[in-house]
N, C-alpha and C positions, 0 to 999 in steps of 0.2 A: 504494500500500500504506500502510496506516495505522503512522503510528510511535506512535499509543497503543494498548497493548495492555491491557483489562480498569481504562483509565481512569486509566493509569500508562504514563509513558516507560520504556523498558526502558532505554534509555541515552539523558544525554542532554539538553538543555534545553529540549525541546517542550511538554511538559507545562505547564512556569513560562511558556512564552512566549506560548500559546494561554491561559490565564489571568490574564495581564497586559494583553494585548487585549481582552480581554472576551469572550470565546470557552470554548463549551462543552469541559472538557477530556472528550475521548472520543473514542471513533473515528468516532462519526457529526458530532462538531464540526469534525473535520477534514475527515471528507466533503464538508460545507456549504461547506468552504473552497474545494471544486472542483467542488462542482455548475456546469454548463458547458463545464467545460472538462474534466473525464474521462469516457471512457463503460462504464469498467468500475472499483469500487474493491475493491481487497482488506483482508478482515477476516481478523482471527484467529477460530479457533472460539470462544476466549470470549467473543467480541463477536457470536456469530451473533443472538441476540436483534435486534440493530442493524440486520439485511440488509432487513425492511421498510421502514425510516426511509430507507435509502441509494435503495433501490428507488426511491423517492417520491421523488427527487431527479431522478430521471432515467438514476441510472448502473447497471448489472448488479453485482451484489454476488457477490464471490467469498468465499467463506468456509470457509479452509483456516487448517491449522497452519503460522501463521510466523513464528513462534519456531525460531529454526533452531540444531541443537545439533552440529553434525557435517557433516563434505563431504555424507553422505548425503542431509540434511535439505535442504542450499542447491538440492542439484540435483535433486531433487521438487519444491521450491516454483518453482525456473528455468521448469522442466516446465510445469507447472501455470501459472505464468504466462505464456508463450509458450501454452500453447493457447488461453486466454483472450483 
């Protein structure tokens, strides 16, 4: 699961640390991070534009809301990622 959401860490020092590497801050920058070694990556919907680019990687692009605001939230996305 990408911990950049719309190109911004929601919490957090990944954003600073994939741009002090030299690395695209995004969620398809971090993609690139695990092309190989993941076969499925999750986006947020705001980043669906991105699911082509992932695709292209080799991994299946999940592209859900996970942003998570409430027990409701965690255990849809649980969901959601267990069928995936």
């Amino acid at each position: 699961m990408s911990p950049i959401v719309g190109g911004r860490a929601l919490k957090g020092p990944a954003a600073a640390m994939l741009g002090a590497m030299g690395h695209e801050v995004s969620a398809l920058g971090v993609a690139r991070l695990y092309a190989g070694l993941a076969d499925v990556y999750v986006l947020d919907d705001s980043d669906r534009h991105l699911a082509p680019a992932v695709e292209d990687l080799g991994m299946a692009a999940l592209v859900t809301r996970t942003v998570m605001g409430g027990p409701e939230d965690r255990e849809r996305l649980a969901r959601e990622l267990l069928a995936a």
